[in-house]
Structure formats: structure tokens, C-alpha cells
BAZA-8051 format. One record per residue: x, z, y of N, C-alpha, C in turn. Coordinates in steps of 0.1 Angstrom, whole numbers, plus 5000, padded with zeros to 4 digits. Atoms other than C-alpha are relative to their C-alpha. Example, Ala and Ser with C-alpha at 12.3 -4.5 7.8 and 13.67 -1.06 7.14 Angstrom:
# residues 2
500950004988512350784955500950005012/499150004989513750714989499250085011/
This chain:
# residues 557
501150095001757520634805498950045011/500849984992755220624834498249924998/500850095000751420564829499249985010/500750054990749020414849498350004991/501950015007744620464840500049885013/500650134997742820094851498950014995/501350045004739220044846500249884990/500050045012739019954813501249964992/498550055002742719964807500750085005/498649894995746020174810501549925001/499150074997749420054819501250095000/499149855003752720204808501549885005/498450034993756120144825501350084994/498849955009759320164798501149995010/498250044994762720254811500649894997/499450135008765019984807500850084986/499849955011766519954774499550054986/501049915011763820164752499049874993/500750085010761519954724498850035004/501149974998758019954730499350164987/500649945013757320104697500950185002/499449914999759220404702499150095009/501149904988757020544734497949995000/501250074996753820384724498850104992/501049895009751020674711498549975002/501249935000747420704707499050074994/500949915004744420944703499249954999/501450055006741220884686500049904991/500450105008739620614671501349904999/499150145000742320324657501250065006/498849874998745220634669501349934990/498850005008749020524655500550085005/499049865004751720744649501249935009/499350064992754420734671501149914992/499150085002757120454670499149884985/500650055009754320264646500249885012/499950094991754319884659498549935006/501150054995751419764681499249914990/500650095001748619534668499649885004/500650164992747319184676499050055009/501349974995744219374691500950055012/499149994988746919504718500449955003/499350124993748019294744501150075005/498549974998751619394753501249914998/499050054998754719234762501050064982/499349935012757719284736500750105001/498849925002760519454729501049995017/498749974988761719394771499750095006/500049854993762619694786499649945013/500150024989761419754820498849905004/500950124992758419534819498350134995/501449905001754319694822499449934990/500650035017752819684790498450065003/501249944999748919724790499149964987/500849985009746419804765498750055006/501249984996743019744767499850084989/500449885006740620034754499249924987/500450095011739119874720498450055003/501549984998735420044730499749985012/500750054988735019924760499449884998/500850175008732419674759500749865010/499350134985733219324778499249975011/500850024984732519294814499549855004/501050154996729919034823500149975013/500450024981729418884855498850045000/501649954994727319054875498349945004/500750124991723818864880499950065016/500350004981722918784917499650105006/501049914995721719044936498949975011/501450064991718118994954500550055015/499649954984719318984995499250114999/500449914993719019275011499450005016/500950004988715919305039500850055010/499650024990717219285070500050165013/499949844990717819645094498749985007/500650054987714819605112500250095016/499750014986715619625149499650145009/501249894992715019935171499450005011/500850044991712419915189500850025017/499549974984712819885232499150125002/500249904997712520225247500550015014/499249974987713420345285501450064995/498649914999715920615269500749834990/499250125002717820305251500149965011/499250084986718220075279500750105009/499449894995719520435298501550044992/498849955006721620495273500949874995/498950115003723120155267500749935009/499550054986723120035304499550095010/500449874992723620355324500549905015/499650034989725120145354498949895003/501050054992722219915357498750065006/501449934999719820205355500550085012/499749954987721620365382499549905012/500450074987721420075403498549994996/501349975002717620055394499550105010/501049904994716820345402500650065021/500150024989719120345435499249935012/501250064995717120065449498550035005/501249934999713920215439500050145013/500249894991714920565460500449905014/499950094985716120355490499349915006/501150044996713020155491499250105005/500949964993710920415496501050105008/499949914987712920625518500249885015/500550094994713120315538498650015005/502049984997709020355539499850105007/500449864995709020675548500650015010/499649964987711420705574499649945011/500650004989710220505595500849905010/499050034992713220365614500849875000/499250124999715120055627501350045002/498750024997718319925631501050075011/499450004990720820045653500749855005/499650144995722219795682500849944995/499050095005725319715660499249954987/500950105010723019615632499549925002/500850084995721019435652500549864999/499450094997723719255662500749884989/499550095013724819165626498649954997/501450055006721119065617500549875007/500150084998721718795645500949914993/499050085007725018685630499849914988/500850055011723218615597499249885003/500950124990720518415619500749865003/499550104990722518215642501349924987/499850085006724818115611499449904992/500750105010722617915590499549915011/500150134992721617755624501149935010/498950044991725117705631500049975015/499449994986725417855667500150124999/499049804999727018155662501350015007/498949944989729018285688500150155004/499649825001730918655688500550025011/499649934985731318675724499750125004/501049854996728818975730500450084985/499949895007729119285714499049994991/499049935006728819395688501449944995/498650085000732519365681500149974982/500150115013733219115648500550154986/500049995013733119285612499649904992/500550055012733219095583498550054991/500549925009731519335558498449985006/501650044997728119285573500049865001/500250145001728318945575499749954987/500050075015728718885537498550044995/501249955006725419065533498849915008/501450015001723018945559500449845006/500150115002724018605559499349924988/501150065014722618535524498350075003/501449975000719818765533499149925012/500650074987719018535568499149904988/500750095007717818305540498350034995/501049975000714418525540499349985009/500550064993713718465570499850145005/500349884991712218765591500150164989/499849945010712718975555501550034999/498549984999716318985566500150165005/499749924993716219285585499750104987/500149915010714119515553501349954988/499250045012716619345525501250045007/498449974999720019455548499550165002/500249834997718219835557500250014986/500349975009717419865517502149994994/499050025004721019745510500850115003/498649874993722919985534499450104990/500549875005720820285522500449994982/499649975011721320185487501250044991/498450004997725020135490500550145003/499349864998725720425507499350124995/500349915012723520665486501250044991/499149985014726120535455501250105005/499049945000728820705474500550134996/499749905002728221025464499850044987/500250035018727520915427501650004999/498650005004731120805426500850145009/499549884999732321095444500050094990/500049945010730921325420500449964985/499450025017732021085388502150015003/498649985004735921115399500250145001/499749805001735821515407499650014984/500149975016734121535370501249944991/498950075004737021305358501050095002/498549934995739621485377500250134994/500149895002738221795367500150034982/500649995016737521745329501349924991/498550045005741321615321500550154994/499349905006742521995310499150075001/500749975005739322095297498849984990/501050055010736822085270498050075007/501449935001734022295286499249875014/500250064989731722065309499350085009/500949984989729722295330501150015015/499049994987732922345356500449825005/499950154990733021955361498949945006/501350034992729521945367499750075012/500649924990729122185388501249975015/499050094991732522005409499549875004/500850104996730721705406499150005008/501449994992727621815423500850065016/499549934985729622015451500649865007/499450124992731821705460498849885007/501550114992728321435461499250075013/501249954990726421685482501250035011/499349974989729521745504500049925005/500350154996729421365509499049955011/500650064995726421375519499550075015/500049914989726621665541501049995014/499150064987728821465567499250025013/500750014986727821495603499149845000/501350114997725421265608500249894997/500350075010725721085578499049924998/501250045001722121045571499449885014/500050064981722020895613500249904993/499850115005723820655599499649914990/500850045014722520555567498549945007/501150014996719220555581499749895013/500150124989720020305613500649934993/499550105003721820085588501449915008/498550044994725320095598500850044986/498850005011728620015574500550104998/498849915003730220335574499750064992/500349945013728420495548500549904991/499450095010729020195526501349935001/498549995001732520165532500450104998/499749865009732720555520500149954984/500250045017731320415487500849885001/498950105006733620135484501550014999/498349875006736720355486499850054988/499949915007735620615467499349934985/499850115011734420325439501449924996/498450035004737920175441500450054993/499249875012739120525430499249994991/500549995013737220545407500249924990/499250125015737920235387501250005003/498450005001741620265397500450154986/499449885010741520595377499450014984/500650045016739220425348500749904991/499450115005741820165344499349875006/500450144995739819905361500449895012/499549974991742619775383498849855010/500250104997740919425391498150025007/501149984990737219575402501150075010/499349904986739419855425500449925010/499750034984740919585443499449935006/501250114993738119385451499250085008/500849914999736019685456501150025017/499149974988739119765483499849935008/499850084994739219445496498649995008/501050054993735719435506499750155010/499649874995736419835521500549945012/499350074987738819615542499749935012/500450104992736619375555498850155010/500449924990734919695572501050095009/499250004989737719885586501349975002/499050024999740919835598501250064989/499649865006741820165585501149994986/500250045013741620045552501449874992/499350095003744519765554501250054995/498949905009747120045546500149984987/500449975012745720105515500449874991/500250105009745119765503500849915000/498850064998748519625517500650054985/498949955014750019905492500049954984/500350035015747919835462500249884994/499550125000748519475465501249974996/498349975002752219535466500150094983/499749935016752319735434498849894994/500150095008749919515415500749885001/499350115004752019195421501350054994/498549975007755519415409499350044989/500649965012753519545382499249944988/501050125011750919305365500149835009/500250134992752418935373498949934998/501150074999749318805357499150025010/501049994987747118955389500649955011/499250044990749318755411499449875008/501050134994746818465417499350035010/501749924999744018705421500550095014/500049924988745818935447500549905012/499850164989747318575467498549975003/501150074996743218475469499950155010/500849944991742318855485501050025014/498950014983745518885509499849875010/500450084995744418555519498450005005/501650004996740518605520499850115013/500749924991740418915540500849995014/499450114984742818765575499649895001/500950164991740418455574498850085007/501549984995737118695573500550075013/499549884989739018925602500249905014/499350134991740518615622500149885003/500450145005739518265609498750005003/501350014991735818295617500050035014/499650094983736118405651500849865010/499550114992738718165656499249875002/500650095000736217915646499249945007/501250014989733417995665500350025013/500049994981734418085699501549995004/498249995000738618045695500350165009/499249834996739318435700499750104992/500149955016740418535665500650165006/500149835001741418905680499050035010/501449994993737318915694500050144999/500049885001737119235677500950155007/499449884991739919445692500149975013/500149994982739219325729499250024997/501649914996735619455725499950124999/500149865005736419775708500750055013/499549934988738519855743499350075008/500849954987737620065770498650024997/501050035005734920155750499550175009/500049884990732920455771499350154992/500349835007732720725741501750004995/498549895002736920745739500250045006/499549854996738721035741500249985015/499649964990739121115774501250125001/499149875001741221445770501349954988/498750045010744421485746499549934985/500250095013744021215721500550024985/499349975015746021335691498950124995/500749895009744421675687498449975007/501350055001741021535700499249904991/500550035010741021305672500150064989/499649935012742121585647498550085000/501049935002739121785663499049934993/501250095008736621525652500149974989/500149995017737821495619499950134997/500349925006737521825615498450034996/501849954994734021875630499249904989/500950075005733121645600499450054992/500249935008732721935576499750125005/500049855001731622265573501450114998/499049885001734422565574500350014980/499649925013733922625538500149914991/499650075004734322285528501749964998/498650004999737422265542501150054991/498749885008739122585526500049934987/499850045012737822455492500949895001/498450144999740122095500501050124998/498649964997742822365508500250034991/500249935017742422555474500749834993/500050105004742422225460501249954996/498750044997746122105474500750104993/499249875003747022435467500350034981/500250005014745922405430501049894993/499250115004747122075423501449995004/498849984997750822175437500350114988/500149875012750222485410500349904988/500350115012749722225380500349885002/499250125002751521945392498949904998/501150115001748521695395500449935013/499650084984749921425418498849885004/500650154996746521205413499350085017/500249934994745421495435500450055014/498950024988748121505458500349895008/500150144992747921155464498849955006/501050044995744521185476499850095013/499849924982745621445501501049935005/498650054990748621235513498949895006/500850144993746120925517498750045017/501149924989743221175538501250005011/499149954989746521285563500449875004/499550114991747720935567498849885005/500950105001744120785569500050065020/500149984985743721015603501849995008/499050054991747020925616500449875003/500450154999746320565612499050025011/501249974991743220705636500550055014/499349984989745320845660501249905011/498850154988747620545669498949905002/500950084991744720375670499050055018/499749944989743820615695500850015013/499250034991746420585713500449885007/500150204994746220195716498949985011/501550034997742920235730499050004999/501050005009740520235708499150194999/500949925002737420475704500150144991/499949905010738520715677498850054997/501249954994735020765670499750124981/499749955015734121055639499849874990/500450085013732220775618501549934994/499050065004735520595620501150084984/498949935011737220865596499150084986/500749965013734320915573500450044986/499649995013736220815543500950084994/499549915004738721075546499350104998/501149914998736221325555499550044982/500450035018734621185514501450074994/498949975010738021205500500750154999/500049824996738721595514498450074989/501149905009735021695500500349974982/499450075015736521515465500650114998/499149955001739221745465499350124998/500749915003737022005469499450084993/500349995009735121945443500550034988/498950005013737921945419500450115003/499349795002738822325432499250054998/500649885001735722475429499449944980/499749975014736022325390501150054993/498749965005739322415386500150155000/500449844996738622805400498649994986/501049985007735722775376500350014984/499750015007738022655352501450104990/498549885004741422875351500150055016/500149944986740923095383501350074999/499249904995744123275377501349894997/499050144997746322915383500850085009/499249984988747323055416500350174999/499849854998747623455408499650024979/500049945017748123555366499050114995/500249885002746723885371498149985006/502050045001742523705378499750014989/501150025009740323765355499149874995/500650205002738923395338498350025006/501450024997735323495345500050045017/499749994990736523585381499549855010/500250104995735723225392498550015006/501950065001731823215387500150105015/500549894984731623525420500449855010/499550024991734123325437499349845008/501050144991732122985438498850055001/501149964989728723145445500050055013/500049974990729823325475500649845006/500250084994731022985484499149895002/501250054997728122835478499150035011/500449984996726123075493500649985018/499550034986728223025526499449905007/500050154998727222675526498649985004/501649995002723122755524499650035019/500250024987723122805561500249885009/499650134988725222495574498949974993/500750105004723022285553498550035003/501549984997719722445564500249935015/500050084982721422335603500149864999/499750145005722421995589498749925000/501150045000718721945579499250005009/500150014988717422065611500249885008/498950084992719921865629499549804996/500450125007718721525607498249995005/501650035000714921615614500249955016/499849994983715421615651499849865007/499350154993717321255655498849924986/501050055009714721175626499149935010/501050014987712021195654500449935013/499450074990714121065679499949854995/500050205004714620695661498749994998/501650065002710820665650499850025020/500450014983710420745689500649845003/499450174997712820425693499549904993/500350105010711620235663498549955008/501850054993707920245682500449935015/499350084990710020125714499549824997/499850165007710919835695498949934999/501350095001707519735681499349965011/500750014985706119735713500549855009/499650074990708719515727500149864991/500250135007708019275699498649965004/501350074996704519275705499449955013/499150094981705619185742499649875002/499850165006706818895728499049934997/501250065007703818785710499250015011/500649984994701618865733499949885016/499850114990703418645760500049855000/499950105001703418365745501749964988/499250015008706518405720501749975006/498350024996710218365723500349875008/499650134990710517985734499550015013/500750034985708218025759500850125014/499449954991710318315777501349975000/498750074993713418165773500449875010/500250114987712217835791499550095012/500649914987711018085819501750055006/498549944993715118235820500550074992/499449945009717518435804499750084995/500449885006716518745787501050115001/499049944993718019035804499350174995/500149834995717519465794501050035001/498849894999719019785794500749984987/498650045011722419755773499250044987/500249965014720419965743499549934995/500550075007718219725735500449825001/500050095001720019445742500049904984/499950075017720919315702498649994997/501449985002717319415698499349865007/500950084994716119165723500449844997/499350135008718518865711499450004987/500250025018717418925672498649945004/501750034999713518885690500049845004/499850134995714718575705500749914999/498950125011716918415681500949995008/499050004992719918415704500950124996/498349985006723618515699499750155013/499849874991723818895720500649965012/499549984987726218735743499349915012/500650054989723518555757498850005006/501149934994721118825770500850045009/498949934995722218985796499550145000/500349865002722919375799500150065011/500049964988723119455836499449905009/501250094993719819415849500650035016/499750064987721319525886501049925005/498550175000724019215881498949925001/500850145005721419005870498949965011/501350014987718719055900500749955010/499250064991721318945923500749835001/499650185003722118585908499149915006/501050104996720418305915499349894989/500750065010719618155879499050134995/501549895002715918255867500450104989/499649925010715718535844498950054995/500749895001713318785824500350114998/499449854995713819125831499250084990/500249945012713019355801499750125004/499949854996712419735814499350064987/500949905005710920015793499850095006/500849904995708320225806499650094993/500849915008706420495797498849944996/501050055013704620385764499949825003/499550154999705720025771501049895003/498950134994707519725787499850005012/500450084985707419595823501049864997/499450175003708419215823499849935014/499650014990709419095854500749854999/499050134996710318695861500749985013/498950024985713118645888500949895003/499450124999714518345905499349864989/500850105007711718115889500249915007/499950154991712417755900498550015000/501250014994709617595916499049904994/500950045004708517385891499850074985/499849895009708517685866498450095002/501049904998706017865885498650064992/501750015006702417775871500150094987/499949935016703917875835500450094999/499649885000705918175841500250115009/500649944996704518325870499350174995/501049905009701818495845501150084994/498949925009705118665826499950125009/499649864988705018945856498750084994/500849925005703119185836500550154992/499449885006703219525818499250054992/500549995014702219575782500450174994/500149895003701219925775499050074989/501449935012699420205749499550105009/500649944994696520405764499450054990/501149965007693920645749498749904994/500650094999691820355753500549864990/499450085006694020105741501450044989/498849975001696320265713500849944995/499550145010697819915698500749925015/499450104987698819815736499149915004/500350094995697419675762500749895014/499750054994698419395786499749995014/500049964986698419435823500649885006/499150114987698919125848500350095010/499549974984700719205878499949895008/
């Protein structure tokens, strides 16, 4: 007989065959004697074997329905706090606060665009007044297009909203740098200070690129095409396959480099997830219109960009293969490097192939750089930035992994052996980065020297009478550096300033001749028709700053 206790009630299970009365006992009050036969006040089955017989307790009182219970007041709500919103939306507070640091270093530094920015500011421009033509250099990227096209919609606030963007953009890249080395690092471990302290080596190695900051600071793509790789990876290894490939795709629309990559991942997401098969058909499709379909549009010569990038007069001259290997090298410090090597070295120890696959991709990103090299093309370092990132990644994941199990590669290290081994390579590092910073103040001073160029040569403009009035006077002609500069001042497409002022003095259509002097402009009209004269005559002048005048003054000739 098996029993069973029930709130307010027991339950007994007879073998088959046996009589109730035979197994049926109780203690205490109203207690029969065994094999005595139940009462009316017991509820039980009969005499069938095999069936659950229960008896309620005779002192238990009878269960009432419960009354109602009075609601219960309401949780009240927790209040709004900064740490809340931080801790519930860490990725908007990131961007927040990116923004915020990239505005004001924006302020502070001081500095404009470089000419290929320039050049995309106009792009932005000249699209919304549909006359955009990519004849003149700079040669066609997408990836800046997508940005300062919506931003031309500010109007002369185009130029601060695409600087604040680059800088804020390429800041993130060394956020995501540092969150996949902590990732990478923090898989065959519980302790976090060795993925923090990987984390922080890989972002600052990021940022410690040859003249990284140069670029960041003139507002050029290649910083933010670092972060849009090294964001890819990172949601490819969070599971997020469908940001990764967008994030890629828009990687793509900056370099060529990049179509390796996003050929492959393409190809394995449509054999692997057919549902993403729409989604990867819209970006294999989207990124050969933005490459080849707008120039074809605007000026019919959909390969604009690789005839401009030719014969460009900063390629290799000397042996091309190991002159583009030198320049990737020269993108790092010595002691960046070794840690990558450690790194490979490690991840071949432990069998980490995400690790391995981020050194196969670095080796085939600069041999993708070398045949372009060898086509022609500039090999230029910025171009191999992103390997450059993905080497200091690696990096970072060996000086957590030495931090973490230092005797991976040799049994007979000591575990606390790690902590010497990354300070001395830290400390190695405390001199490049003192020359790095140097090296950044320098060309710091150098651009605000250019940036005051510039204003000058705007306030030129204003001064003369404004942009229409010197383009009815003739073409607008300087020296090649400022030409994008002098198109963005005069709303016109780059390819229709000209950049060789002693070509241009020799023609016979009027022109204005653009010089920079010492602490000014010289402005120069040439080949003025003759019923031109009265009006742009007065243009022959030269707008300078004196002790006397330090805001510029204007000088007829």
C-alpha cells in the first residue's frame, strides 16, 4: 500500500486484488482497528483493487473561499538617473559621449579639410543642385558621399557636421578594437584584468598608427573604414551576422581592398542562412551601382575612379612588392609588431583559428595592396590601415593571453611571469609614443598654418565681391593644393577650376588666377574680354594681414 499526504487529505494506493478493509488503519481521534470497515464519514471507493482511496481528516475545518484581496499598489517606478540610462543603453551613451569628445576636439584643433574632403563636400553640394560631375579629382568614393550628401542639406554647416562625423567615427574604432581583444581574450578565462589590460593595448595601438590622428583631423575615410571593419568583427563574433554585413558593405563602399572580404562573407551567408538571401542580393547589388552606376550617370565613365588613382606622383618608384611591405610595416612600432607575432604564435599553441583567421586576412589584405601596386596604383600606407588595426588586435590578445597563461608557449614559466613581461613591453612603447605625439604636434601646427590659408582665401572671396561675381570675370584657377578648396568656395565641381596656373596663362579664355603669398592671396584677372573690363579689372588686387591690419587688408593693383 502506497500513501500519499494532501492538504487536508491522504491517499492510499491498494495492490490489485487486496480489500480495502484489510490495509485501512488509523491513529487518534475516531482510530479503527485494522481490517475494521470504513464509515459513511470516509469517502473511499470499494472493495476495487487497484483504485486510490482517500480520506479526508475529520478535524480539518472546511475550506472557504478566500475573500478578495485589496490590489496590490503598484511598484513605483525608478526614478531617471544618468547611471540608469548608462547602464541600460551603454551603446547610445557611447555614442553620446563620442560626439560630445569629437565636437570639441573639432574646436580645439583648429583645422580644415583636406583636398580630398574638400572634394567630397562639393559632391554633396553639386548633388542636390544636380550638376555633379566626377571628372576632377578627387577620384570617386562612395562612402563619403552617403554622408555629406544628406549633410549638403545644412547648407554651409556641411563642412562642421562631415569633420564631427569622420572624427567621431573614427575615434569608435578603437572602442571596437578593444571590445573584440577583451572578447577574444576573456573566452578561457574568468579573471578580467588580462582582457582589460588587452583591450586597452590593442585601442591605443589603433590609435597609435602613423599619422592616424593627420588623418582623423583633416577629415579623411580611412580612419572610418578601420572602424567599420573592426565593427563588422565584432558583431560577426557577437552573432550579429546581418549588422556585420552591412557594416562591411559600407567598409566596401570606401576601399576596394575590402571587396575580398565581403565577396567571401556574402558567399557563405547565402550557403548558410537562405533566409539572408534577399538581403545579401540588395548589398551585392547596392555596392557596384555606388562604385560604377553614379559615375556612369553623371559623366558616363563608370571606372572614373581607377583612371584618376593612376600615375599618381606619391607611387612607389623603387621595388614595389617589398616597398609596399615596407610601408605596412612602418605603420607600427617594433614592439607592436613582436606582440602580433606572439599572438600567431599563441593562437597556433591553443588552436584559436578566430585568431588565425585574423592573421590570414592582415597577409592577404597587403597582397591585395601589392597587385594593386603593381597595376599602378599608389600603394599609399593609409591604404592598408585596416590591416595595420587588425595586427594591433592580435596584439592585444597576446599581451592578455601572456598575462593570462604565460607558460602556453614554454611549461616550465612561472604564471606570474607574464606581469614583468608586458611591463617591459609597455615600457618599450613610452618612447615611440612620446615621438608619435611630437610628430602629431608638429603637422598640428602645420594645418592651422593651412586652415588660416584658407580663411584668408575665403575672405578673398567676400571681399571681391563673392563667388558669382568672379566666375563671370573667368575660370577660377590655383595651385593644385587648394584647388578642391577653391571649387567648395565657388560652388563648382573640382574639374572645373583649373590646376596649372602656367597652362592656364597661356590660353586665351579669361581666367582668375588664385596665388598665395606671404600672409595672403594675389588675384590676378587674365584674358578679360573687353566688355568685362570696367567690372573685373578692379579683381587685380592682393588681400593681405599686416601689424596694422591683422583681419586682412585689401590692396588694388
Amino acid at each position: 500500500m502506497q500513501v500519499r499526504f494532501l492538504p487536508g487529505a491522504f491517499e492510499l494506493r491498494f495492490p490489485p486484488g487486496q480489500p480495502v478493509g484489510d490495509h485501512v488503519s488509523r491513529r487518534g481521534r475516531g482510530s479503527r482497528r485494522r481490517g475494521q470497515p470504513l464509515g459513511d464519514d470516509h469517502r473511499c471507493s470499494c472493495y476495487r483493487p487497484g483504485l486510490l482511496v482517500s480520506e479526508s481528516t475529520l478535524e480539518a475545518p472546511p475550506i472557504r473561499k478566500p475573500a478578495s484581496l485589496p490590489p496590490e499598489s503598484p511598484t513605483a517606478a525608478e526614478p531617471w538617473t544618468l547611471r540608469k540610462f548608462v547602464r541600460e543603453h551603454p551603446w547610445w551613451t557611447t555614442a553620446v559621449v563620442l560626439v560630445l569628445i569629437s565636437t570639441a576636439l573639432v574646436l580645439w584643433a583648429g583645422t580644415r579639410p583636406s583636398y580630398d574632403a574638400y572634394g567630397w563636400l562639393v559632391w554633396g553640394y553639386q548633388t542636390l543642385h544636380l550638376t555633379l560631375d566626377l571628372g576632377g579629382a578627387p577620384s570617386w568614393k562612395p562612402l563619403p558621399y552617403l554622408f555629406t550628401v544628406p549633410f549638403a542639406l545644412a547648407g554651409h554647416y556641411e563642412l562642421r557636421l562631415w569633420m564631427i562625423a569622420v572624427v567621431a567615427v573614427s575615434l569608435a574604432g578603437c572602442v571596437f578594437a578593444g571590445r573584440i581583444a577583451y572578447r577574444l581574450i576573456g573566452r578561457g578565462t574568468e579573471r578580467r584584468y588580462p582582457a582589460i589590460v588587452g583591450a586597452v593595448f590593442a585601442g591605443a595601438a589603433v590609435l597609435g598608427l602613423e599619422d592616424y590622428m593627420h588623418y582623423i583631423l583633416s577629415a579623411q575615410t580611412d580612419p572610418m573604414i578601420v572602424t567599420f571593419c573592426l565593427a563588422a568583427l565584432d558583431c560577426y563574433l557577437g552573432g550579429r551576422r546581418r549588422w556585420a554585413f552591412w557594416l562591411l558593405a559600407l567598409a566596401s563602399l570606401g576601399r576596394p581592398e575590402v571587396w575580398l572580404f565581403f565577396g567571401a562573407y556574402s558567399v557563405w551567408l547565402w550557403w548558410r542562412f537562405p533566409s539572408m538571401r534577399t538581403m545579401v542580393a540588395a548589398g551585392l547589388v547596392f555596392v557596384p551601382f555606388m562604385w560604377f552606376g553614379i559615375p556612369w550617370i553623371t559623366n558616363h565613365r563608370p571606372l572614373v575612379s581607377a583612371q584618376l588613382a593612376l600615375g599618381s606622383p606619391r607611387e612607389l618608384r623603387q621595388n614595389r612588392v617589398t616597398g609596399t611591405i615596407g610601408r605596412f610595416t612602418e605603420l607600427e612600432y617594433l614592439p607592436v609588431w613582436l606582440a602580433a607575432l606572439v599572438g600567431c604564435a599563441l593562437a597556433l599553441v591553443r588552436r584559436d583559428r578566430v585568431v588565425l583567421w585574423l592573421a590570414g586576412a592582415c597577409v592577404a589584405w597587403v597582397i591585395i595592396e601589392i597587385a594593386f601596386a603593381l597595376h599602378g596604383w599608389p600603394a599609399l600606407p593609409r591604404y592598408m590601415f585596416e590591416a595595420a588595426a587588425v595586427a594591433a588586435v592580435i596584439g592585444g590578445v597576446a599581451v592578455g593571453w601572456v598575462l593570462t597563461d604565460p607558460g602556453a608557449l614554454w611549461r616550465a614559466v612561472p604564471r606570474w611571469a607574464g606581469v614583468p613581461v608586458v611591463v617591459v613591453l609597455m615600457a618599450s612603447l613610452v618612447p615611440a609614443a612620446f615621438a608619435r605625439v611630437r610628430s602629431e604636434h608638429t603637422d598640428l601646427r602645420h594645418e592651422r598654418a593651412r586652415t588660416h590659408e584658407i580663411a584668408l582665401l575665403q575672405t578673398t572671396l567676400g571681399v571681391l565681391g563673392g563667388y558669382q561675381h568672379i566666375r563671370n570675370c573667368g575660370e577660377p584657377v590655383t595651385n593644385v593644393e587648394y584647388v578642391s578648396t577653391l571649387a567648395w568656395f565657388e560652388h563648382l565641381d573640382v574639374g572645373f577650376v583649373g590646376h596649372r596656373p602656367e597652362f592656364e596663362l597661356h590660353q586665351t579664355y579669361p581666367i582668375v588666377l588664385f596665388t598665395p603669398v606671404n600672409k595672403g592671396w594675389l588675384v590676378l584677372p587674365w584674358h578679360t574680354r573687353a566688355n568685362q573690363l570696367g567690372r573685373c579689372l578692379p579683381l587685380h588686387s592682393e588681400f593681405v594681414t599686416t601689424r596694422r591690419h591683422p583681419n586682412g587688408a585689401l590692396l588694388r593693383r
